[in-house]
N, C-alpha and C positions, 0 to 999 in steps of 0.2 A: 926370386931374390929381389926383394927392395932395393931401388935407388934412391938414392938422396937429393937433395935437392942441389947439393952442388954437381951433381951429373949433367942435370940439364941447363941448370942457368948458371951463370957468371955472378960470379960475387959481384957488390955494385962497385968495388974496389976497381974492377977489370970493368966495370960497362962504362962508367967514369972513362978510363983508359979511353975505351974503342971508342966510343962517340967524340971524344977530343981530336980525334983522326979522322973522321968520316965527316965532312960538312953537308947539310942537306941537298946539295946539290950533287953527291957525292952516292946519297944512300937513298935508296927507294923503300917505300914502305913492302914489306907483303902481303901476298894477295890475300882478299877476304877468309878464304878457302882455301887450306894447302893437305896435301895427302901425304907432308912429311909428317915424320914421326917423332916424340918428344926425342928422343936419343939421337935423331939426326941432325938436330941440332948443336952445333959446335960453335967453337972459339971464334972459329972462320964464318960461320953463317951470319948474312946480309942483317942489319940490327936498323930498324924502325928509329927512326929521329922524330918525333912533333917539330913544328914548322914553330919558327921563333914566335913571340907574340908580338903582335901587329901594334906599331907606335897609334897615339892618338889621331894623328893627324889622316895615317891609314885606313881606321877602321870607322871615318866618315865616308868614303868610297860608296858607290851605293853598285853593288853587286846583281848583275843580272840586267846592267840598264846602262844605255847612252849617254851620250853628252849634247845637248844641246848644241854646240858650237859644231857635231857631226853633219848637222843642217844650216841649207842656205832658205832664210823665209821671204817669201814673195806678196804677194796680194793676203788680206783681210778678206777671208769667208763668213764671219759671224762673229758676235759676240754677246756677253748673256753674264749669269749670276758667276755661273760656272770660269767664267774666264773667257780666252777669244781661241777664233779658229782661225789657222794660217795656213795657208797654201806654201808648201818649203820642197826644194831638191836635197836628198841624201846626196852626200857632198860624194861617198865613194862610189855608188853606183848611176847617178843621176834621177833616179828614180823621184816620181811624181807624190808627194805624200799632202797628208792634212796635218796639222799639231793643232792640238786641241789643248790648252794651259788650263791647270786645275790652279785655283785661288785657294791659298791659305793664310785667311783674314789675320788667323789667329796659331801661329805655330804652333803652340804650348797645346794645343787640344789637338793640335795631328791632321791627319790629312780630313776631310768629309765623311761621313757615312755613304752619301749617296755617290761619290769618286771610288770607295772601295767597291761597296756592291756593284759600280759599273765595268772595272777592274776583272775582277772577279766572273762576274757572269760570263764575260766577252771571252775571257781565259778558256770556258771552259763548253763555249758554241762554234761549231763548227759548219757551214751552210752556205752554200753562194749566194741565197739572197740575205744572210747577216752582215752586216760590217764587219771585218776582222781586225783585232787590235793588234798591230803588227811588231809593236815596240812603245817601249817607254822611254824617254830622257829625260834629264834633271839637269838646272841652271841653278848651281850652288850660289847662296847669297852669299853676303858678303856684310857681318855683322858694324865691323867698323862703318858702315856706308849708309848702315841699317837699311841695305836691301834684302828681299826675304825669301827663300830657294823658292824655286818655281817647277813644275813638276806637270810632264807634258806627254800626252797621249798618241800616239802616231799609228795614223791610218793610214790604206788606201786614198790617193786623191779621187772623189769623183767629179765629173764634169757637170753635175748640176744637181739638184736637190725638187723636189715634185713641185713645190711652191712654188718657184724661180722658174721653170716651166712652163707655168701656166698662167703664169705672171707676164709671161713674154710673148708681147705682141704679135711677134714674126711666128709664136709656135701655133700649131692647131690640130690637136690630138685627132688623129684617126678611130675607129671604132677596133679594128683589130689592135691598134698598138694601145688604145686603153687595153682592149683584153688581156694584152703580154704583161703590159705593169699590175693589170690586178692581178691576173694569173698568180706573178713572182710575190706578190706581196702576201697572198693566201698562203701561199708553198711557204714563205716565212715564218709566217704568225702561227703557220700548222706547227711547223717544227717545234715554234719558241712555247708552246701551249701542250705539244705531247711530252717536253721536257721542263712541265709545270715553272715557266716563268712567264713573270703578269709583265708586258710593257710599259703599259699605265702611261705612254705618251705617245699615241696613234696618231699623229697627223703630216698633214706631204708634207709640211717644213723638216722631218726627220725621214725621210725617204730620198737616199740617195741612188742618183742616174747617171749612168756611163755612156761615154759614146759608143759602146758595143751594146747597148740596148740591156744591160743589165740594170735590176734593179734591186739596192739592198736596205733593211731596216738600220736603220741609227738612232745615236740618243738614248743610252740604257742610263742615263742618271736618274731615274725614278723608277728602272726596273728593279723587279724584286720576285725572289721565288715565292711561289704559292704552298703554303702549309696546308695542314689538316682542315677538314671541312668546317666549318665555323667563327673559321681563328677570322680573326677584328684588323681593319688593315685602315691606314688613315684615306680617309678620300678627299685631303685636300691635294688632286691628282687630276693630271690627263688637262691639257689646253679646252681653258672653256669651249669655244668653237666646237670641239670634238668632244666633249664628255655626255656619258649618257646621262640620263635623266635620273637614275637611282642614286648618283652622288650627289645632284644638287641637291635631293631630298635626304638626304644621312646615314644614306646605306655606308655602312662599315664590312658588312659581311656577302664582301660583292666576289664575283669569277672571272675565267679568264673573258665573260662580255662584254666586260668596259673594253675590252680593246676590240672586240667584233663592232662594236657601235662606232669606234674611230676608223675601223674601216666601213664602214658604209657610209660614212659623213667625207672619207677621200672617193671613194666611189663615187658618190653622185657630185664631189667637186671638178671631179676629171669630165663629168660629163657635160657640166657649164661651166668649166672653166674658172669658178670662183665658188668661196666658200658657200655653202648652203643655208648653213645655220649663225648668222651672225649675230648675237647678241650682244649687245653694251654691259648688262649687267649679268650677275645669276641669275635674280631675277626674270630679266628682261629673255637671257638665253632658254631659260627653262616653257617662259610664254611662247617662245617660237617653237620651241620643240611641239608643245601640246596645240600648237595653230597645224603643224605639218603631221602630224600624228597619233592627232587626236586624243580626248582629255582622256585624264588616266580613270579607269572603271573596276570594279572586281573582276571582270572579264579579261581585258586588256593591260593591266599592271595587280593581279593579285596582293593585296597585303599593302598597298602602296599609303593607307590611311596610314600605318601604323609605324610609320619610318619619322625618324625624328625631327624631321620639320615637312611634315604636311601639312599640322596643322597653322605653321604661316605663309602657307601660299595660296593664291586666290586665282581663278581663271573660268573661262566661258566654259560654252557646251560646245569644245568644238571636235567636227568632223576628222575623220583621216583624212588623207589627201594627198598621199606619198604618189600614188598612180595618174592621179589626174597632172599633177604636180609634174613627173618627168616621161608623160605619155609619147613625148617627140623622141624621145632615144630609145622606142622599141617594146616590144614586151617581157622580151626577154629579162632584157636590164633593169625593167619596173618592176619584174617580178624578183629578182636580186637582191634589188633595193631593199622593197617593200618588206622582202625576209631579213634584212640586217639591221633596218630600222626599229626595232620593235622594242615595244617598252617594255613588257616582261621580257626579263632578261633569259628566264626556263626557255621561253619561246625563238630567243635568238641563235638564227645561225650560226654554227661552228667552221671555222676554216676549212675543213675538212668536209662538212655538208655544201660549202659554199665553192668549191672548189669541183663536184660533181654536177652543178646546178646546168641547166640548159644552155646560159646562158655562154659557155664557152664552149659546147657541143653544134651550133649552130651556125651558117655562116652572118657575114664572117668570121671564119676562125681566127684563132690570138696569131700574131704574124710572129715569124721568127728574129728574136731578139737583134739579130745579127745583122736583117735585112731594114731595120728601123731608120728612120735620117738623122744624120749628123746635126748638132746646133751649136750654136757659140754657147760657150761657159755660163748657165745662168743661174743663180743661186739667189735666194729671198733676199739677203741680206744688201745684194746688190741693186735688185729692184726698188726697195724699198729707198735703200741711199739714193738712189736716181729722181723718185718720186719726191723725198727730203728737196730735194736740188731745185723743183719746181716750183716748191714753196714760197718765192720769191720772200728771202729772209725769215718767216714762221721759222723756229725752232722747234726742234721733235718736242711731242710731248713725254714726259716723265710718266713712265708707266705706274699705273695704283690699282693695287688691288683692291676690289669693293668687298664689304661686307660681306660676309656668308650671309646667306638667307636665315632671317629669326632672329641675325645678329643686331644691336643698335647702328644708325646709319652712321653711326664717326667712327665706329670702329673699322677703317680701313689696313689692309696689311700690303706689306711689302709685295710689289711682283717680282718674281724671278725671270721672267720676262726676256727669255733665248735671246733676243735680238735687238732688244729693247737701246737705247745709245748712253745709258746710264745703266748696264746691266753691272759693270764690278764695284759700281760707287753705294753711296744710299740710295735707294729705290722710294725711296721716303717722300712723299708731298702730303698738303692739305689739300684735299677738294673739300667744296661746298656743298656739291651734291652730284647727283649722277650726271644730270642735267648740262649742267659745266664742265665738267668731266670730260665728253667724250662730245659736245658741241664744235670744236675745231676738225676733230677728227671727221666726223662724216661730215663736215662742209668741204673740207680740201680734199678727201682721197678716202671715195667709197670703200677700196679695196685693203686700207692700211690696215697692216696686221700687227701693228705695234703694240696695241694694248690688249692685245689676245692668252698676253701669256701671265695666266695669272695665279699661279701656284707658286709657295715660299719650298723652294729643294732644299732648303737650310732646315726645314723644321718639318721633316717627315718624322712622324707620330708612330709609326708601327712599334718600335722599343722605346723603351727609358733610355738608352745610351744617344736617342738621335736627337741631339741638339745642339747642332752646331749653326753657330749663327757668321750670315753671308754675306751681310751689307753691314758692315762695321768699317769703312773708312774715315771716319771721323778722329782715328788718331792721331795727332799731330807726328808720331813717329812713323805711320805711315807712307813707306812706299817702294812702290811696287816693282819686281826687277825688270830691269831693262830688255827688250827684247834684243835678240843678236841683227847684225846689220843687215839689210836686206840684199840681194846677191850681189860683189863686187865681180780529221772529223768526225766529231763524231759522228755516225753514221744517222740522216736523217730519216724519219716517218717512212713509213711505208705508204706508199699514194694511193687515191683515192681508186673507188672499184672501178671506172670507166678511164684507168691511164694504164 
């Protein structure tokens, strides 16, 4: 026998009725999935309400995220294009964190590209040598005041960063506790590399150290997943200091070996203590690579004529010299080196080949993280302020990025420049020439890392849709919101064949 339709449902005469009686606090929805049956539904059975609709003012709430005022902030860790990093205690558990503020010059265009893929990535790696993004909070502007929301990344605090490190006087790396740090940093890059994501900014300034001897990867603002073989990625990428040699030349269709070459350029930094390869210009960076690694040949960089600017760069006949170079710290580790250094990038070691190398199988073996020494809090950003201080009144210099190679010499861009003391304003100057440029800097402070960082994260090239520009403070309606007071897994790789 047919039923009808008044059997099972209520006229809307009667659902009008019953829902006038029942306030949503009153009626629960039911379950996804019920095993009653249309006819056991009655007059009496529990009737589903929709939740009112949300006033305006409610449904700016930002769902899934903190309050900034849930944090007390302490000390300045860094600062850069991206915004500053703060040292803060979560106000309910005390807990030790970092806040990392993303900058949004320009609201109407939304958050970054390189803020989301960093978001994003973090969300979705899981590793004790990756940073983990623990939380978000947000600092609503406040339009009448024209301050402008501020939107803030919350990590783990760690106790020091690899630069800051070895930056400090009072430290001096052991041979085993290098082994532990590179150890941890391979087991990283293995994971981030069998889960086809490129770093694209290998260097100790993004290498954070705990006083329990861990150590994790950070800084995925230029990270980005690795597509199909071929696909074109931009390579204005990776801290000159640490980039390999196929991007100064115009490789676009590079792998995950730009980041092995950033780990061999920390590697042999940990092993003296300062960077290896310091160059003032492209230019100038690309002559030392080819002084320490000799000139590129059909042999030793296949194909390397035919990359889009070979044909403006000029250099000698010169020799490798990776070995003689770091013959004091063994042979093992020249031999390490000597495999991560290498200019064909086919020929360079993989995290996973480097991780089974002799060089961790010999004594000394890597000491255990746990057993490492304790240090004061040392972070780049603070070494570097220290060094500023010494300056007797010099002001930092304004970081600039030089030409690409092939490019006209006025054509300078914007640095993005992590630590730079003008990292959220204009990054903008004139230089005259290289010459002038970077004459203050190595007269005062061998070691300054200020102008190292020279890639625009505003204008990563791999889409159309990335163009979001960083250093726009110039509008008179700009500014910036105030900071709050200061205090009143996925499962990783399978290891290598000798673990």
């Amino acid at each position: 026998m047919k039923r009808s339709a008044t059997d099972d449902f209520q006229s809307s005469s009667q659902k009008r009725a019953l829902n006038a009686t029942h306030s949503p606090a009153q009626t629960s929805p039911p379950p996804y999935y019920s095993n009653a049956s249309p006819a056991s539904i009655t007059s009496a059975s529990p009737q589903y309400t929709p939740q009112h609709r949300r006033s305006p003012r409610e449904s700016k709430k930002y769902v899934g995220c903190s309050k900034i005022s849930d944090y007390e902030l302490d000390d300045k860790l860094g600062e850069g294009t991206f915004g500053e990093v703060h040292k803060a205690r979560r106000k309910a558990t005390g807990e030790l964190v970092a806040l990392k503020r993303i900058l949004m010059h320009n609201e109407k265009d939304g958050v970054p590209i390189t803020a989301i893929r960093e978001i994003k990535i973090l969300k979705e790696l899981h590793h004790k040598n990756i940073v983990p993004l623990s939380d978000i909070a947000v600092q609503k502007g406040n339009r009448s005041r024209k301050e402008r929301t501020s939107i803030y990344m919350v990590f783990p605090y760690m106790d020091h960063d690899l630069a800051g490190l070895l930056e400090n006087p009072s430290v001096k790396l052991s041979v085993p506790q290098i082994k532990t740090y590179m150890k941890q940093l391979l087991e990283g890059t293995s994971y981030l590399h069998h889960n086809k994501i490129l770093h694209r900014d290998m260097k100790a300034a993004n290498l954070l150290i705990n006083n329990e001897g861990i150590l994790q990867i950070a800084d995925f603002g230029l990270a980005r997943g690795l597509e199909e073989e071929g696909k074109e990625y931009t390579n204005c990428v990776v801290t000159r200091w640490y980039r390999p040699p196929e991007l100064f030349l115009g490789e676009r269709r590079y792998t995950t070996a730009i980041d092995m070459w950033g780990v061999g350029c920390v590697f042999g930094e940990m092993l003296k203590s300062r960077p290896i390869l310091q160059g003032s210009t492209d230019l100038d960076q690309l002559q030392k690579i080819f002084r320490l690694c000799g000139s590129p040949t059909s042999e030793t960089m296949p194909d390397w004529e035919n990359l889009p600017q070979a044909n403006t760069v000029t250099f000698g006949p010169y020799q490798r010299r990776v070995k003689d170079e770091f013959s004091a710290y063994g042979p093992q580790a020249c031999s390490l080196l000597d495999q991560l250094l290498v200019l064909d990038k086919n020929k360079r070691l993989t995290a996973d080949a480097a991780l089974d190398h002799d060089y961790f199988w010999t004594a000394p073996l890597p000491a255990d993280p746990s057993d490492l020494p304790k240090y004061e809090a040392s972070h780049e950003y603070d070494r570097r302020k220290q060094k500023q201080d010494h300056h007797n009144g010099n002001g930092p210099h304004k970081p600039v990025r030089d030409a690409p190679i092939g490019a006209p010499p006025h054509q300078a861009l914007p640095s993005s420049n992590y630590a730079g003391r003008h990292g959220y304003g204009s990054n903008q100057a004139v230089r005259k020439n290289d010459n002038d440029r970077y004459r203050d800097r190595h007269h005062h402070d061998k070691y300054d890392r200020r102008d190292d960082r020279d890639r625009d994260r505003g204008r990563d090239r791999d889409r159309d849709g990335d163009r979001h520009s960083r250093n726009d403070h110039s509008s008179k309606d700009y500014r910036p919101h105030p900071l709050p007071a200061r205090p009143s897994t996925t499962v990783p790789p399978a290891p290598s064949k000798r673990y």
